[in-house]
VOKOLMI-896136 format. One record per residue (C-alpha): residue in one letter; z, y, x. Coordinates in Angstrom, 3 decimals, padded with zeros to 6 digits. Layout:
A_Z_Y_X
...
//
This chain:
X_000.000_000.000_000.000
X_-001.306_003.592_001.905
X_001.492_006.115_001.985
X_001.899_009.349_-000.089
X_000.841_011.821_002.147
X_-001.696_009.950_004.480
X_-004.755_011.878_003.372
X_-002.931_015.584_004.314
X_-003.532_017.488_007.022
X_-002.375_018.129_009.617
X_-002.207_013.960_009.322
X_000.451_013.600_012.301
X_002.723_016.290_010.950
X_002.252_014.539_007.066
X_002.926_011.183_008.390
X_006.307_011.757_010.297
X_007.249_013.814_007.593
X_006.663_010.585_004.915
X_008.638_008.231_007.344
X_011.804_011.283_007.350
X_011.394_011.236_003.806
X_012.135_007.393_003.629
X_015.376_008.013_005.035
X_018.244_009.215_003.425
X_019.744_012.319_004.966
X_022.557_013.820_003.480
X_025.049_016.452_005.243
X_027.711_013.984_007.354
X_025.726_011.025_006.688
X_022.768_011.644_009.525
X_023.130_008.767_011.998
X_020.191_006.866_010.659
X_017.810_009.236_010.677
X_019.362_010.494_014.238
X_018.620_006.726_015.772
X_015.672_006.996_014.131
X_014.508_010.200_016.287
X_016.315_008.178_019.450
X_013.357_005.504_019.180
X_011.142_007.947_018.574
X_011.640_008.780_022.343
X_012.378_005.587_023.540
X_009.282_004.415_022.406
X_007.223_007.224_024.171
X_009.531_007.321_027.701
X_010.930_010.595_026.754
X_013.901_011.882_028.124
X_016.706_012.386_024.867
X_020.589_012.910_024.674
X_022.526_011.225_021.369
X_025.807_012.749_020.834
X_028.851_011.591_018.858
X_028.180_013.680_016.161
X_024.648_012.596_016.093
X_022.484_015.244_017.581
X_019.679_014.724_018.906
X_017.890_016.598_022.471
X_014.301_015.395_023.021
X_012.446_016.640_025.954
X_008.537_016.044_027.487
X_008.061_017.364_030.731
X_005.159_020.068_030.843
X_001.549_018.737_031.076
X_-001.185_019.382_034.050
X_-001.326_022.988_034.820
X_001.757_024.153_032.533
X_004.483_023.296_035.267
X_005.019_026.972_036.028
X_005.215_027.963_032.456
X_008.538_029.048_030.324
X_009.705_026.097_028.814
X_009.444_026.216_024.883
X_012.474_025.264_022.903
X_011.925_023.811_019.223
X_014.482_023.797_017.095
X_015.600_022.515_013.366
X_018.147_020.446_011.571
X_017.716_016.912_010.596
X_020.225_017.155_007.089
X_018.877_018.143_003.748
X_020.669_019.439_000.706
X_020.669_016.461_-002.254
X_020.136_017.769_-005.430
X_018.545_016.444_-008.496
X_017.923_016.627_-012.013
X_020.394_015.250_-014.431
X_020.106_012.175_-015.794
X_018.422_011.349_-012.390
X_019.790_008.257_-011.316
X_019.155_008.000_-007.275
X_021.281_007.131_-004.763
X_020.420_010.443_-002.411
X_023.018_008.410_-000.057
X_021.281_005.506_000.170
X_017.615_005.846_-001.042
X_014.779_007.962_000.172
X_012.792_010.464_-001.801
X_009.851_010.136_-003.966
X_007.098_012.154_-002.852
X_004.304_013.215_-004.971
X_000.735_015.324_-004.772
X_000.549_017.774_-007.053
X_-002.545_020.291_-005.829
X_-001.291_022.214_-002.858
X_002.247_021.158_-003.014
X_004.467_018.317_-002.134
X_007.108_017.480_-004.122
X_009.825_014.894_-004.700
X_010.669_013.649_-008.322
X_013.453_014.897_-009.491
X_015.453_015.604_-006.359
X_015.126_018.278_-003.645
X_012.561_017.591_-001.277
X_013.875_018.029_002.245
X_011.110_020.274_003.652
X_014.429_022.668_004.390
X_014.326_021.218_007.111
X_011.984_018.265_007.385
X_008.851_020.139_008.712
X_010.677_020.948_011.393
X_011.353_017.762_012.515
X_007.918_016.861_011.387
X_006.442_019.642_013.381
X_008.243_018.527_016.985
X_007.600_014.938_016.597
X_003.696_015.661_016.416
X_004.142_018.274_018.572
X_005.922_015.392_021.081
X_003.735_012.650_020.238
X_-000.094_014.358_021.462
X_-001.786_013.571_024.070
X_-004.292_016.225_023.454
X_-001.607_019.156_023.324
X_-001.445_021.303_026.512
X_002.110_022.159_026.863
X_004.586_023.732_029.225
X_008.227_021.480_029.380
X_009.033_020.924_025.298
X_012.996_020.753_024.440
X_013.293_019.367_020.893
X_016.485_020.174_019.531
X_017.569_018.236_016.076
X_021.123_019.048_014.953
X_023.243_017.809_012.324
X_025.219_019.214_009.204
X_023.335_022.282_009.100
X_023.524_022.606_005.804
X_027.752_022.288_005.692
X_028.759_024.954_007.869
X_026.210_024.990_011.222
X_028.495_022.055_012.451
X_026.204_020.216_014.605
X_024.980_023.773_016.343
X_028.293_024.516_016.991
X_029.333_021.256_018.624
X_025.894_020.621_020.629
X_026.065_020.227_024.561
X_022.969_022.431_025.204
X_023.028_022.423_029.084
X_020.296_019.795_029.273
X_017.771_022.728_028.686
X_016.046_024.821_031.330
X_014.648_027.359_028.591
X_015.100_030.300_027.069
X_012.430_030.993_024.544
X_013.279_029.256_021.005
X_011.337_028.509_018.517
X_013.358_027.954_015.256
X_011.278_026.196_012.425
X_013.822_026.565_009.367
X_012.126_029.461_007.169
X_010.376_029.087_004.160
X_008.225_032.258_004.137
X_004.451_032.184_006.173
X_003.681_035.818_007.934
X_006.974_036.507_007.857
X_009.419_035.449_011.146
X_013.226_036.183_011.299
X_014.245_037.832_013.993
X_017.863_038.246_013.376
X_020.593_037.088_010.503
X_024.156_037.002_009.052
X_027.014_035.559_010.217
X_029.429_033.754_007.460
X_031.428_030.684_006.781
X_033.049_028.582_004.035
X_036.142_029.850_001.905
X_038.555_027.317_000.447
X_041.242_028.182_-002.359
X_043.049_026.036_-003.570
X_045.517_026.485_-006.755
X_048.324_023.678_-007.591
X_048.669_023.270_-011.274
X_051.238_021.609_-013.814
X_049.891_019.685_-016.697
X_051.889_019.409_-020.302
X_050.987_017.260_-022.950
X_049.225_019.135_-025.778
X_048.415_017.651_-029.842
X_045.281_019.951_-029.935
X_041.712_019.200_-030.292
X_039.995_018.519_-027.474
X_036.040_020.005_-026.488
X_033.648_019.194_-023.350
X_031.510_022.043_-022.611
X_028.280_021.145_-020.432
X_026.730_024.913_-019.110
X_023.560_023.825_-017.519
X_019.547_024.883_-017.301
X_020.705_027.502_-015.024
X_017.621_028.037_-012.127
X_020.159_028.036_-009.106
X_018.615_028.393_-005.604
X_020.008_029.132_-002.198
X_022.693_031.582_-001.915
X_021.002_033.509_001.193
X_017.512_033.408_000.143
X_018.045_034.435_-003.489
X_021.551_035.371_-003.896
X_019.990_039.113_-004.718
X_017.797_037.782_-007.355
X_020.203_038.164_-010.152
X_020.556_033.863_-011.375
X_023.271_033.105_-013.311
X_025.987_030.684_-011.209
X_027.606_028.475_-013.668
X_031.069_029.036_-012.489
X_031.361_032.481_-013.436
X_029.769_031.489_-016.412
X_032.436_028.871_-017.134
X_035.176_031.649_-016.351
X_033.247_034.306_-018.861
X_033.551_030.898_-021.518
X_037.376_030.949_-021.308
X_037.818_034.529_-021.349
X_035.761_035.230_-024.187
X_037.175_032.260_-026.301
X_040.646_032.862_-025.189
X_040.449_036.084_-027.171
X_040.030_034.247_-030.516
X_042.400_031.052_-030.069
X_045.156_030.000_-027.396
X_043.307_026.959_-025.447
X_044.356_024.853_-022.554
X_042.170_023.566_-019.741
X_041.906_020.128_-018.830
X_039.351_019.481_-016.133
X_036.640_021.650_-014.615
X_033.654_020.882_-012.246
X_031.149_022.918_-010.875
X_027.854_022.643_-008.461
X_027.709_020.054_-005.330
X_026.530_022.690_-002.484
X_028.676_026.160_-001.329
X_025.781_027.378_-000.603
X_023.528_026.919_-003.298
X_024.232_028.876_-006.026
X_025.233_026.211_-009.440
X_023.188_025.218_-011.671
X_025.490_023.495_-014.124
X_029.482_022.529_-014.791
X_031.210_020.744_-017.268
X_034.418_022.173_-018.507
X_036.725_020.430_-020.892
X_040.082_022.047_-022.951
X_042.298_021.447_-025.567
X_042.237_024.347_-028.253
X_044.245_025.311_-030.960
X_041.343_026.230_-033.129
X_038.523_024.298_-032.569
X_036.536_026.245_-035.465
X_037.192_029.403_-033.998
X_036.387_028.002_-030.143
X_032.958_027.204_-031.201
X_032.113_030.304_-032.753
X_032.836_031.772_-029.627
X_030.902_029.803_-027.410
X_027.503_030.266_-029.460
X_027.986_034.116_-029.347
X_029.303_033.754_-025.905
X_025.944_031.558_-025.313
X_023.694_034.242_-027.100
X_024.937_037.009_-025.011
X_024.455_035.596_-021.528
X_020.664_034.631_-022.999
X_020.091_037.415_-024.080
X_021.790_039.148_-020.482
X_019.946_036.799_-018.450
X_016.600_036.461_-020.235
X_014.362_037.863_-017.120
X_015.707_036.126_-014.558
X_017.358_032.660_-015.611
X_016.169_031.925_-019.720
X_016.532_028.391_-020.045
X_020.725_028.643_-019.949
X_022.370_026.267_-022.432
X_025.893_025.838_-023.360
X_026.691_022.520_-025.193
X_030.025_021.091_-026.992
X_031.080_017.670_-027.429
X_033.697_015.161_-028.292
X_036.044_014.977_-025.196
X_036.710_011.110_-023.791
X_037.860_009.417_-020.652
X_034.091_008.529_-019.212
X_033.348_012.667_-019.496
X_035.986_013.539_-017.336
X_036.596_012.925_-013.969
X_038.365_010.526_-012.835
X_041.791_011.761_-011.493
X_042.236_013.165_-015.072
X_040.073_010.642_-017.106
X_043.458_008.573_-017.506
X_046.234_011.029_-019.570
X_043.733_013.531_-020.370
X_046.459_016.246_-020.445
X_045.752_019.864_-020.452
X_047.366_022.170_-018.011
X_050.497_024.414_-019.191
X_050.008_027.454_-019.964
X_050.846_029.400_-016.838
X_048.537_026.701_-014.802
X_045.358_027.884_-017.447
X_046.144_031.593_-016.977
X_046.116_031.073_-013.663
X_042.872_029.472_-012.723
X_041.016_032.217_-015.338
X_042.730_034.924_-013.402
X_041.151_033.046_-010.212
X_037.931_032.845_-011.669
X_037.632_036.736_-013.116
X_039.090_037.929_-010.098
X_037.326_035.983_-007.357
X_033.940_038.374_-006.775
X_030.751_036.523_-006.774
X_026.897_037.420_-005.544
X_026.105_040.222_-003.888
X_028.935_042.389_-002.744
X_026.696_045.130_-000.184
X_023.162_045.849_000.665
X_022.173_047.236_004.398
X_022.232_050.253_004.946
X_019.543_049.491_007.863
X_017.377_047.340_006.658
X_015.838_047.927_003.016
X_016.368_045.313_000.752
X_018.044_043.382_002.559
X_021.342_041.923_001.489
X_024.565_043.120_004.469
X_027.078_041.030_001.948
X_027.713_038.243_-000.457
X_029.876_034.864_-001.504
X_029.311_032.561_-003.775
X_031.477_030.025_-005.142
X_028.994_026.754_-005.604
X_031.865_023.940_-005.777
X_034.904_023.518_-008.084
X_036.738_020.949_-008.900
X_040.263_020.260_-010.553
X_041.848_017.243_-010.078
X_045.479_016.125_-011.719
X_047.293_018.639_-009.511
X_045.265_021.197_-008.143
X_041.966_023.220_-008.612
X_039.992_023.409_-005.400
X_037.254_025.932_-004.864
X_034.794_026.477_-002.072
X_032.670_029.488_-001.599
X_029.608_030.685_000.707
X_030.726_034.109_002.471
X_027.648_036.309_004.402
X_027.526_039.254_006.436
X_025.472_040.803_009.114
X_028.546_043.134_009.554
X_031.605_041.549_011.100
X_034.048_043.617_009.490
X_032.801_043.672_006.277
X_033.151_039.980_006.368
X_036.449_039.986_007.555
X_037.619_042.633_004.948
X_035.825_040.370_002.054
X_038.002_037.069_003.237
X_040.765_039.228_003.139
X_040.397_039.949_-000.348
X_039.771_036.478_-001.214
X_042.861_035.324_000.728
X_045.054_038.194_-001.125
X_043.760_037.317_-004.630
X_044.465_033.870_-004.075
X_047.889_034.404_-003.216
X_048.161_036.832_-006.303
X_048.026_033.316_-008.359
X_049.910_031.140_-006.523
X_046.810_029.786_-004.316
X_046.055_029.054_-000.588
X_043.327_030.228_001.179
X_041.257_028.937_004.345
X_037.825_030.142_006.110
X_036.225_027.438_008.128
X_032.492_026.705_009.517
X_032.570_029.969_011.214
X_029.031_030.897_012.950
X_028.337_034.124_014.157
X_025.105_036.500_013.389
X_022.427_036.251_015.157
X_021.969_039.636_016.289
X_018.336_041.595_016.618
X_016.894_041.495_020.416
X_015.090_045.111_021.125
X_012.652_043.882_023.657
X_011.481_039.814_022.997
X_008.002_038.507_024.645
X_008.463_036.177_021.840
X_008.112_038.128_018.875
X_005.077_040.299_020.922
X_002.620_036.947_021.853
X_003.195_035.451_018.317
X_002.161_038.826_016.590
X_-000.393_038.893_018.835
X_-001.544_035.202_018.141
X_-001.155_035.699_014.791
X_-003.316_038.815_014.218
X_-006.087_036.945_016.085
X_-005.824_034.485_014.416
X_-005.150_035.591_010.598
X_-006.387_039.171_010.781
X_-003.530_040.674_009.684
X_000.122_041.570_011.167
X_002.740_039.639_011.075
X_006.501_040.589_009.343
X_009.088_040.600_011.515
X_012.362_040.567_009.475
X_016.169_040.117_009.469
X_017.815_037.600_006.677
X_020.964_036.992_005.106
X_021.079_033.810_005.377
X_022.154_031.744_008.249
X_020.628_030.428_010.803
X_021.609_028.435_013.790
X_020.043_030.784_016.346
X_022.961_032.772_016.027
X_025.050_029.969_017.576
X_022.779_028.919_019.696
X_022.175_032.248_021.564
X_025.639_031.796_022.432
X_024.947_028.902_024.366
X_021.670_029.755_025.852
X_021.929_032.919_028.282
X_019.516_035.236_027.225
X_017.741_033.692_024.512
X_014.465_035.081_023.448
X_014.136_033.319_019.724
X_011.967_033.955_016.709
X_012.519_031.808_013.044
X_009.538_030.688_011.125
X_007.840_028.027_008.777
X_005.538_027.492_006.189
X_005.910_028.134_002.698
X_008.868_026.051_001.270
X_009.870_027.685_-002.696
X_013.373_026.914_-004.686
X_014.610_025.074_-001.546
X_018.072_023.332_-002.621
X_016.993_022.484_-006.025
X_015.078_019.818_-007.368
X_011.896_022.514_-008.137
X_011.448_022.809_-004.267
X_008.016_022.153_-002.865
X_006.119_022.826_000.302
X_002.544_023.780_000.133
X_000.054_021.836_001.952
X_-002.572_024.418_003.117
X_000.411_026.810_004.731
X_002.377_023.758_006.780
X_-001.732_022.999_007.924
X_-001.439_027.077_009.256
X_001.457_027.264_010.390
X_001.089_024.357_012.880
X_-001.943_025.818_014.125
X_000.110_028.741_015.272
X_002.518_026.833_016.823
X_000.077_025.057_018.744
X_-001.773_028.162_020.064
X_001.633_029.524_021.010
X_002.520_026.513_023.050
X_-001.122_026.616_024.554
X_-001.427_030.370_025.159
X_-000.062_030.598_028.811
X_001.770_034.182_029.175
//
């Protein structure tokens, strides 16, 4: 049976990209695709380093005539975010994706499709595996748990390499390379609760049909998140009849911004609950309707297989004081964009975003997505998640730091791709900053004056099950990678 993708071009790119996508690669769980890129090299006599966290450092010594070049560093992540469509029943764990064809684009069904940050890998194993290519020394560097916190960049030894010209391949956006981007890191509060037993009727609310996306690419974009949308649910219907909450669970990813939760509560008026949940429903429609319109908000009867299961068994509410609480947490907590540059138009200096909640029999835990390309900003915005937290009786932790990658004035870089580029395209190429992170950041620390640019083809709604990488763009953008490579200085 012929693969998927065998009839693409570029072909080598399309077929290691097929054989990544037959592996599963979540966050944490990347040591089979990491041996994977280890044979890889064994099998072509390359020189490669394995660490214990399972990174992975190819390098192919430069070919005839490119000995006295710069070597050229390649660089992306080998973990994908795993998301996928309810009622999708995959094991993202343990199974690989389903690709499909569909016109310009690949896809996968009904999961994300791991081109954030696939091509990459895709990209430096054909890049590795010509014999054609005329190259100066190539350092392929695959990290881990990119996706989690910048974990495997942080931890990588990166003294095997001899250059200091890097060529990141995890954006989404052709014509346009990054050339600098926020710091950030993941917030954790978490709120211990007490749990009474309660006679009233009990109601499972599913919010869901929400877009989502990634919360540094299109945090600014105005989506609804699902968590605040949960919190605006109990506020509003709080108003009209005393209720008690019972278990809560929102989005997978910090940082990608929720598509749907589930909610349950016991309330006191059940009637009057309902009636505000449909107008509550009707106004965030109506709120939303240009940005995120398909936004549903459905009630059902509460039982143990709906809830989760450290509260499946009693199914007891939380007191009182434990409810007020967590909606004090959730009105007060900010979410989205907090700060645009002052430097840089349109682009976003600021945000969090709370993607994962979950409440368990004794405490609600909540992780959130914080960005800055401003140091203090982002310390002043952790402090006022750590003071609001302790306002309700909550803890607070940042962890995952990783620094911004800050912009280099002068970069032969950035000047022979826009050159190659206009020569090649007829037109000039963007050269921006972005809010969301990237491991050059931590990387330049390691690397002593580190000349990098950040670039890819087009990849749209990465981190949701709508994402899709066009064909005719990843062909492009390896061209210009190749001449880049080729194109002695």
């Amino acid at each position: 049976m012929g693969r998927v993708l065998e009839n693409l071009e570029p072909k080598e790119v399309f077929r290691f990209f097929e054989e990544l996508s037959e592996i599963p690669r979540p966050s944490y769980k990347e040591k089979a695709v990491s041996d994977y890129l280890v044979a890889f090299a064994k099998e072509r006599g390359l020189e490669y380093y394995q660490d214990e966290l399972w990174n992975v450092i190819i390098i192919k010594e430069a070919s005839e005539g490119y000995e006295d070049q710069e070597p050229v560093i390649l660089q992306g992540h080998m973990d994908m975010v795993c998301e996928k469509l309810p009622g999708v029943e995959k094991d993202m764990d343990k199974e690989g994706l389903d690709l499909v064809v569909e016109g310009d684009f690949v896809r996968a069904e009904g999961t994300t499709l791991g081109g954030d940050d696939g091509i990459a890998v895709a990209y430096a194993l054909a890049l590795l595996d010509s014999d054609t290519l005329k190259h100066p020394r190539l350092e392929f560097v695959c990290t881990v748990s990119e996706e989690v916190g910048m974990e495997g960049a942080q931890a990588i030894d990166c003294t095997p390499l001899k250059g200091h010209r890097l060529l990141n391949m995890d954006s989404e956006e052709e014509g346009t390379v990054l050339a600098s981007c926020a710091g950030g890191g993941s917030a954790e509060v978490k709120l211990p609760v007490a749990r009474e037993e309660s006679s009233w009727e009990k109601v499972l609310v599913h919010v869901h049909g929400l877009k989502g996306g990634h919360s540094g690419v299109e945090i600014n974009k105005g989506r609804a998140a699902s968590q605040d949308l949960m919190g605006r649910i109990l506020r509003g219907a709080a108003k009209k009849t005393a209720l008690r909450l019972i278990s809560f669970e929102n989005g997978t990813k910090d940082n990608a911004i929720s598509r749907e939760g589930r909610l349950a509560l016991a309330v006191e008026n059940k009637a009057a609950f309902l009636a505000a949940l449909s107008e509550i429903e009707s106004e965030v429609r109506a709120e939303y309707v240009a940005v995120d319109s398909d936004i549903h908000f459905d009630a059902s009867e509460v039982d143990g297989a709906s809830l989760p299961a450290g509260v499946a068994a009693s199914c007891t509410p939380l007191d009182e004081t434990s409810t007020k609480h967590v909606i004090s947490l959730l009105s007060s907590l900010p979410q989205g964009v907090q700060r645009m540059s002052d430097n840089v138009e349109g682009l976003v200096e600021t945000s969090l975003n709370w993607g994962i909640a979950t409440l368990s029999e004794k405490e609600l835990v909540m992780r959130a997505a914080v960005r800055s390309s401003v140091k203090a900003a982002k310390v002043n915005l952790c402090d006022k998640i750590s003071w609001i937290a302790a306002e309700s009786g909550a803890s607070y932790k940042l962890s995952g730091e990783y620094p911004a990658w800050e912009w280099v004035r002068e970069s032969k870089l950035r000047e022979k791709m826009s050159s190659i580029y206009r020569d090649m395209f007829g037109k000039e190429l963007q050269i921006e900053a972005i809010h969301a992170g990237v491991e050059c950041g931590l990387l330049a620390e390691k690397i002593e004056n580190m000349d990098a640019i950040s670039m890819g083809p087009d990849i749209f709604d990465i981190h949701t099950p709508a994402e899709r990488l066009s064909i005719s763009s990843t062909q492009r953008m390896y061209d210009l990678i190749v001449r880049i490579i080729e194109t002695k200085d």
